[in-house]
C-alpha positions as CSV (number, residue, x, y, z in Angstrom):
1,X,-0.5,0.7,-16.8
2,X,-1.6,3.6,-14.6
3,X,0.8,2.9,-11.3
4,X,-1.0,4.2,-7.9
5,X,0.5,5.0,-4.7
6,X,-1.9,5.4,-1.4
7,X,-1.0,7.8,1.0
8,X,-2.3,6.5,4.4
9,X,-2.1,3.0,2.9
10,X,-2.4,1.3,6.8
11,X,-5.6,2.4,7.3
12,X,-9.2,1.3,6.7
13,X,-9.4,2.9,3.5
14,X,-6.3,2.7,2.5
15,X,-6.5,-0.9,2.9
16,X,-9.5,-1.2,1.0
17,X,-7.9,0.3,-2.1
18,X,-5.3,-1.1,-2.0
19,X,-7.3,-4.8,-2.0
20,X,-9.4,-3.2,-5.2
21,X,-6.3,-2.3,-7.1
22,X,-4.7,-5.6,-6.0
23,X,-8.3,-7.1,-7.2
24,X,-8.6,-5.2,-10.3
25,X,-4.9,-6.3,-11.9
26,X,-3.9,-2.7,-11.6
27,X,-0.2,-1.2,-10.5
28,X,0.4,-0.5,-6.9
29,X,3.6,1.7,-6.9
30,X,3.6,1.4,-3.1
31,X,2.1,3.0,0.4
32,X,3.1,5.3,2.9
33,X,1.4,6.4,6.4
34,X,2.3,8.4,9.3
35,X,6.7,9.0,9.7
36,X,7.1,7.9,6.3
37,X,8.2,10.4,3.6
38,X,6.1,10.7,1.0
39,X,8.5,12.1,-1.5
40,X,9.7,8.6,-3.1
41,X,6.2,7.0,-3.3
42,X,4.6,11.0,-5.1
43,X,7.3,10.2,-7.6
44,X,7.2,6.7,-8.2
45,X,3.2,6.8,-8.9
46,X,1.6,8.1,-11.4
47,X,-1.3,8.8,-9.3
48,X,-1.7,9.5,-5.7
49,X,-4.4,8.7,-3.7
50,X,-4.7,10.1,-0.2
51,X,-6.7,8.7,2.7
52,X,-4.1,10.3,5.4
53,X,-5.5,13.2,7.7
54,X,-6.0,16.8,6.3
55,X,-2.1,17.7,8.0
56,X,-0.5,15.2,6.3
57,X,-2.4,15.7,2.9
58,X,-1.2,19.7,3.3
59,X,2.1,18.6,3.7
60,X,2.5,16.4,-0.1
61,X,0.2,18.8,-1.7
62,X,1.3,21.4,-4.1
63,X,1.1,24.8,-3.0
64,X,-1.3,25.5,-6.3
65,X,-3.9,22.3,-5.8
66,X,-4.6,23.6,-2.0
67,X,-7.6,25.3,-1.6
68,X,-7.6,29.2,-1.0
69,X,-10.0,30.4,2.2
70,X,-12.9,31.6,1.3
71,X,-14.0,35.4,2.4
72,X,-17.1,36.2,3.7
73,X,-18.4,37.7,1.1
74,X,-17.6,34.7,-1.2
75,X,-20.4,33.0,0.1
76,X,-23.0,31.9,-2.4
77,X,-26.6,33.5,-3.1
């Protein structure tokens, strides 16, 4: 089975999917929030699921997934 770690598992959210995986029979590989390294948990789960603030979610994801800014003249029609 699938196992699912929650970045910014303390919080409202994270404490609401963290009851429907616990509800659902899934596999929670863990949770980690604010001072905690994220490391362990990113390579523990096989899925990550983030409900921190934008900083921290900059700082576990990789430099590819991140979103490049967009340039004025990018802007749609």
């Amino acid at each position: 089975m699938t196992a699912i770690g929650i970045h910014g598992g303390a919080g409202r959210m994270g404490r609401a999917i963290t009851d429907a995986i616990e509800s659902a029979g899934a596999t929670l590989a863990g949770g980690v929030d604010a001072g905690d390294d994220p490391s362990p948990l990113a390579a523990a789960a096989d899925v990550l699921v983030d409900f921190s603030t934008p900083r921290r979610s900059r700082r576990i994801s990789p430099p590819r997934a991140r979103r490049a800014p967009r340039s004025s003249s990018a802007r749609p029609a």
